[in-house]
SEGURO-622623 format. One line per 4 residues: number of its first residue (from 1); for each residue x negated, y negated, z negated of N, C-alpha, C, CB. Coordinates in steps of 0.05 Angstrom, whole numbers, plus 32768, in hexadecimal, padded with zeros to 4 digits. Atoms other than C-alpha are relative to their C-alpha. Glycine has a CB too. Layout:
! SEGURO-622623
NUM = X:Y:Z:X:Y:Z:X:Y:Z:X:Y:Z ~ ...
END
This chain:
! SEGURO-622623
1 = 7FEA:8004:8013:86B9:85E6:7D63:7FF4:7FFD:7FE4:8014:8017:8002 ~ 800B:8002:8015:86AE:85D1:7D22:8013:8002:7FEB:7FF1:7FEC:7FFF ~ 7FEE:7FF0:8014:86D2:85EF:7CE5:8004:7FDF:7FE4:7FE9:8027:7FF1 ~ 8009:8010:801A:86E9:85B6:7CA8:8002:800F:7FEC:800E:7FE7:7FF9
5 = 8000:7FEF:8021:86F0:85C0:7C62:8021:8006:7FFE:7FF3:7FE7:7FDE ~ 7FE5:7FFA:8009:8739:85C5:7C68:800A:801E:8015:8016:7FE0:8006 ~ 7FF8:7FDA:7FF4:8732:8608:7C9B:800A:7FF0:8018:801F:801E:7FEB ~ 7FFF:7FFD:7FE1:8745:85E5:7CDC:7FF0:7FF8:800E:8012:7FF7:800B
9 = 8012:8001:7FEB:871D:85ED:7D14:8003:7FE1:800A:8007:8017:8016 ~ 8004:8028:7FF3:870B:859C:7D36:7FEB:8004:8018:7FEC:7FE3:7FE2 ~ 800F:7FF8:7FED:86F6:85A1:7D7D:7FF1:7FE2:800B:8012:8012:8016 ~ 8010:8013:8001:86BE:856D:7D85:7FFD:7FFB:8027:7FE4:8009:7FEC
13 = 8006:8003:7FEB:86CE:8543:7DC8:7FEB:7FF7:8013:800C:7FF9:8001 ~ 801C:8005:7FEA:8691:8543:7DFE:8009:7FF1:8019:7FF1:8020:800D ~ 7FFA:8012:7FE4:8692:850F:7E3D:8004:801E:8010:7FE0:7FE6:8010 ~ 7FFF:7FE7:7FE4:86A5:8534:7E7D:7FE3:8003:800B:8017:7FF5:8020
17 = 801F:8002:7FF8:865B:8518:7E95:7FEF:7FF7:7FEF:7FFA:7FEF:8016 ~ 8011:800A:8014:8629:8518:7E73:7FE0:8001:8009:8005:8012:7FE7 ~ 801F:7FFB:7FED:85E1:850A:7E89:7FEE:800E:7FF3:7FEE:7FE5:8007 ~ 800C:7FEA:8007:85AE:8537:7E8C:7FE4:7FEF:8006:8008:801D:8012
21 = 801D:8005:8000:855E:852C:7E78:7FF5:8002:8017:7FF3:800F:7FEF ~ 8014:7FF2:7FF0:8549:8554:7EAD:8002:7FFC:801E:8001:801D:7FFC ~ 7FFD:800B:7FE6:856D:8532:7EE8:7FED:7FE0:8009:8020:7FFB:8000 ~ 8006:8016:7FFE:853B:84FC:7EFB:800E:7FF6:801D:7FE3:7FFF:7FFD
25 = 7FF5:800D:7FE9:855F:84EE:7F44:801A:7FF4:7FFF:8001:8012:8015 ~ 7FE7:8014:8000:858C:84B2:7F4D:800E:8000:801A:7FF7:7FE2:7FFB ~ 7FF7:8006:7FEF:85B5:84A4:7F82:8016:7FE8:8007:8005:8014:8004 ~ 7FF6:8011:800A:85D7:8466:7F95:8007:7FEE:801E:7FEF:7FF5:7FE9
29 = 7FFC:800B:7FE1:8604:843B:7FC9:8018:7FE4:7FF0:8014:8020:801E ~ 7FF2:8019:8007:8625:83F8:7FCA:8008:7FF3:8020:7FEA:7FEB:7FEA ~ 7FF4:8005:7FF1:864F:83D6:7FFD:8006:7FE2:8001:8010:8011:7FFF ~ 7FF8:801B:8003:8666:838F:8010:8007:7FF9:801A:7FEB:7FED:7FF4
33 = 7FF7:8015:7FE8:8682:835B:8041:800D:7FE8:7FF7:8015:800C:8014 ~ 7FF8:801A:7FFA:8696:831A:8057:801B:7FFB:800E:7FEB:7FF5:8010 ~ 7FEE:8004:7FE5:86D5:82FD:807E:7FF9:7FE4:7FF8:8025:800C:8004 ~ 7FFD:801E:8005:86D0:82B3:808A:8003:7FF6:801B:7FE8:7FF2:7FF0
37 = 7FF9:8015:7FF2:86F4:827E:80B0:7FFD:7FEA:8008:800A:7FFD:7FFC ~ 8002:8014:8003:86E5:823E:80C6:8011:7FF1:801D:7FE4:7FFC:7FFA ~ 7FEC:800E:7FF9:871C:8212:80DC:7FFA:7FED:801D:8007:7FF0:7FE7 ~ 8007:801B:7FFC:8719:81DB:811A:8007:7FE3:7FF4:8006:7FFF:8015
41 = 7FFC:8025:800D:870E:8196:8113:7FFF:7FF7:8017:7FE7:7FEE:7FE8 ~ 8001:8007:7FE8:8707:8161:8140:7FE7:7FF9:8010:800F:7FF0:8000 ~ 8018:8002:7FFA:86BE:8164:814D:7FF4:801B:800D:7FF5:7FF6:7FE9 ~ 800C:7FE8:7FF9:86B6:81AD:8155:8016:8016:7FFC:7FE6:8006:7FEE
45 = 7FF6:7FDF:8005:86D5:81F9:8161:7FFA:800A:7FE4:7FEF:8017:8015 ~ 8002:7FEA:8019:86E4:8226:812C:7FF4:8010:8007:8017:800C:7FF4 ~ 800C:7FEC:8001:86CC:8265:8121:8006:801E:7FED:7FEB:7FF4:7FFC ~ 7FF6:7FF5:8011:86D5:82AA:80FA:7FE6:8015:8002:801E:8007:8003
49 = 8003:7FF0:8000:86A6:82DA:80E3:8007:801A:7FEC:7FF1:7FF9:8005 ~ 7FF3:7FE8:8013:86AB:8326:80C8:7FE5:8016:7FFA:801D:8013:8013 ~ 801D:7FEA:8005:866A:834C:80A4:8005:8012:7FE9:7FE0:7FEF:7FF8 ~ 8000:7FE5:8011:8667:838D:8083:7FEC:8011:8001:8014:800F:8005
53 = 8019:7FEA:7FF7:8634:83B5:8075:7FFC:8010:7FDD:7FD8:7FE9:800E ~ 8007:7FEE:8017:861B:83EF:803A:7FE5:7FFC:8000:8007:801E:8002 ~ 8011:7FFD:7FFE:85E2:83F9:8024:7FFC:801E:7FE9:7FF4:7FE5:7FFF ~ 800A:7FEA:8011:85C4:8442:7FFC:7FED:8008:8001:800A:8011:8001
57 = 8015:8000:800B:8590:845B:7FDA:8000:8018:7FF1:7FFA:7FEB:7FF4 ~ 8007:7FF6:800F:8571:8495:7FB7:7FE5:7FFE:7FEC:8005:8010:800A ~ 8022:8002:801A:8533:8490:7F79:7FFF:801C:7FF9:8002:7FEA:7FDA ~ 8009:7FEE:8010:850F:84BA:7F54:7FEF:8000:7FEA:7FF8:800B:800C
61 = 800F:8006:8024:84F3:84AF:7F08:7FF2:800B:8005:800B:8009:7FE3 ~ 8019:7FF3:8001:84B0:84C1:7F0E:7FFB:8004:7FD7:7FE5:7FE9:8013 ~ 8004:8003:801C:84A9:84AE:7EBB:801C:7FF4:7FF4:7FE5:7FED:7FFA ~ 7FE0:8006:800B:84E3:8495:7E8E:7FFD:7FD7:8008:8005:800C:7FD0
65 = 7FFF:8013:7FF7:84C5:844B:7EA8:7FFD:7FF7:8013:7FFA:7FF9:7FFA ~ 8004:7FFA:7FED:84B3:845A:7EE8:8012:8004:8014:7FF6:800E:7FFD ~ 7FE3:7FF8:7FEB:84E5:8462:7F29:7FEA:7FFC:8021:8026:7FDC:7FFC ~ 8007:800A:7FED:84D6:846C:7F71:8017:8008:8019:7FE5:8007:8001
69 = 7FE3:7FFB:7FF2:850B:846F:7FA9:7FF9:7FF3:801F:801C:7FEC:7FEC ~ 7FFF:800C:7FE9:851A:8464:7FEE:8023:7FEF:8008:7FF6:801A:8015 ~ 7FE1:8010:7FFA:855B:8437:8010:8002:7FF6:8019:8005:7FE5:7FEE ~ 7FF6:8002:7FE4:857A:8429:8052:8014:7FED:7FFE:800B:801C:800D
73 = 7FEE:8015:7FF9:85A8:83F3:806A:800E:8001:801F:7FEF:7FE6:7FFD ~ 7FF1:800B:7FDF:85E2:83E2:80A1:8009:7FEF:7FFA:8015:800E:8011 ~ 7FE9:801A:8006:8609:83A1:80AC:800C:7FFE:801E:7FF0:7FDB:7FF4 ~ 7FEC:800B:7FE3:8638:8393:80E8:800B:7FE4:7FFE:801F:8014:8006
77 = 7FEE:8018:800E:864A:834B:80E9:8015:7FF6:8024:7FE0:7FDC:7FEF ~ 7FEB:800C:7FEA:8685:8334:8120:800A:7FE5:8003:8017:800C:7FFE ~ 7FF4:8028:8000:868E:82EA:8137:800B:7FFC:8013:7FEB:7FE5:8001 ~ 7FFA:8003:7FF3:86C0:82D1:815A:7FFD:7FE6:8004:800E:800A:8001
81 = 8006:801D:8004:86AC:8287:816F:8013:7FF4:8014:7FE1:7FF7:8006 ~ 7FE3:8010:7FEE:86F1:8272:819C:7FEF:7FF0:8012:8018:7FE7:7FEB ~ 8004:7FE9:7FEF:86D9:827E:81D2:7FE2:8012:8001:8006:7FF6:801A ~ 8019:7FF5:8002:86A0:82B7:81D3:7FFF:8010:7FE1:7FE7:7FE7:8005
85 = 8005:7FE6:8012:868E:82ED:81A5:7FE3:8005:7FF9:800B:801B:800E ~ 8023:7FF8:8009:864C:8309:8182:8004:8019:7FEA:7FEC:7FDE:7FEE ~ 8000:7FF1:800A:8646:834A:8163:7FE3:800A:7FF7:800F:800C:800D ~ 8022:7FFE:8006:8608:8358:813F:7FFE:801C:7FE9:7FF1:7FDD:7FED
89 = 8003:7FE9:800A:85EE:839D:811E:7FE2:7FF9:7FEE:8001:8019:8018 ~ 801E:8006:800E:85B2:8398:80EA:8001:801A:7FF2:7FFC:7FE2:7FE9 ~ 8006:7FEB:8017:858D:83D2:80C2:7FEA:7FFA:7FF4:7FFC:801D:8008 ~ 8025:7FFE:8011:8555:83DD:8093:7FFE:8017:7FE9:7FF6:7FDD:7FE9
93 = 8005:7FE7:8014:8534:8410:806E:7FE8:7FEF:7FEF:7FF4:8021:8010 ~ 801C:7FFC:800F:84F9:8412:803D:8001:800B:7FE4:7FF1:7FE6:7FFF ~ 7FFD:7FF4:8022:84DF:8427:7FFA:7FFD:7FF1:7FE5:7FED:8014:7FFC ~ 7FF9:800E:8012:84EB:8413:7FB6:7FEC:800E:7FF5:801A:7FFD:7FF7
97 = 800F:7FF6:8019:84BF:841D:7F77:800C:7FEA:7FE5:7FD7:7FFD:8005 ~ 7FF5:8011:8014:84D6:83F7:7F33:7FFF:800A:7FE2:801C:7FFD:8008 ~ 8010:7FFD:8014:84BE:83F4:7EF0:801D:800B:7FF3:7FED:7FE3:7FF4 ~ 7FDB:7FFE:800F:8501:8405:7EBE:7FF7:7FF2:7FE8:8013:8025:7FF6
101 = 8001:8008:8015:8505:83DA:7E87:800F:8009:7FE0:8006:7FED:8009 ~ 7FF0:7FEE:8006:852B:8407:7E60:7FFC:801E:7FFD:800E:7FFC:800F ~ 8008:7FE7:7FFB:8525:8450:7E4D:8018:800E:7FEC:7FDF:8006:7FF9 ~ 7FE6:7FFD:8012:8568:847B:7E3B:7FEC:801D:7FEC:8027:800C:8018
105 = 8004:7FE4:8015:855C:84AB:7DF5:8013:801B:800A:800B:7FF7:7FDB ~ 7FEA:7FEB:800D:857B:84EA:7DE5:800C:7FF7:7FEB:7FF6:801B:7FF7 ~ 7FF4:7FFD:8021:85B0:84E7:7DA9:8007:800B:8001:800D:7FF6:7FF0 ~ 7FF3:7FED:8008:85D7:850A:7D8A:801A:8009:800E:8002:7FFC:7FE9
109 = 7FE4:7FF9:7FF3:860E:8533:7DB0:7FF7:7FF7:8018:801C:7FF1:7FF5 ~ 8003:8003:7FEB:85EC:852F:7DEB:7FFE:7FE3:8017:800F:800F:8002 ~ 7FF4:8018:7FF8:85FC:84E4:7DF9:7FE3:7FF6:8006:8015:7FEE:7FEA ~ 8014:800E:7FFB:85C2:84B4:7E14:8008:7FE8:7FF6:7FF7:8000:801A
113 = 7FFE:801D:8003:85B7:8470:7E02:7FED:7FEE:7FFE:800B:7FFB:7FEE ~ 8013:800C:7FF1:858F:8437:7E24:7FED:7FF0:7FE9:800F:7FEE:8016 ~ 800A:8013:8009:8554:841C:7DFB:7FEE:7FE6:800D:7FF7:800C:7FF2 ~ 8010:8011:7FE7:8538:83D4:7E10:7FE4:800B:7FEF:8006:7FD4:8005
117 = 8018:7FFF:8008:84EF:83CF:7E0B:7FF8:7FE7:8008:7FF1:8016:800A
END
């Protein structure tokens, strides 16, 4: 709280989150899919497929330019080709490393903010 010159107290608002120096572990996930159609004609069958898959990941900041991390993958894709079917499952893992181009400061009030380099 901080007091003005006129005697009322002014309560100085802080984010709900706020990042911390000392957390170097990231964590991280992303998602996606497809639907698509293709119509007949008079040369050939249609067709439809349906793919979805995530993928996630955790790092770890070795230095403030530094990162190293691992990541995993699924996809399911479903085709129906009038007549006959195909269902297909894919994964993958491996590991990441990645330079950061970028390194966030401290300021004032606790806030970060990204400098380039």
């Amino acid at each position: 709280m901080i007091e003005e010159k006129s005697g009322k107290a002014v309560v100085e608002n802080q984010p709900v989150l706020q990042p911390t120096p000392e957390n170097r572990w990231g964590v991280w996930v992303t998602g996606w899919g497809d639907f698509v159609s293709v119509g007949d004609d008079n040369f050939a069958k249609g067709y439809d497929f349906t793919t979805g898959g995530v993928t996630l990941g955790i790092d770890y900041r070795l230095t403030d330019h530094l990162a190293i991390g691992l990541f995993g993958s699924y996809t399911h894709t479903w085709t129906d080709l009038q007549p006959g079917s195909i269902d297909v499952n894919t994964g993958r893992g491996g590991s990441l490393r990645y330079l950061l181009r970028s390194r966030l400061l401290p300021q004032r009030g606790g806030v970060r903010r990204i400098q380039q380099l």
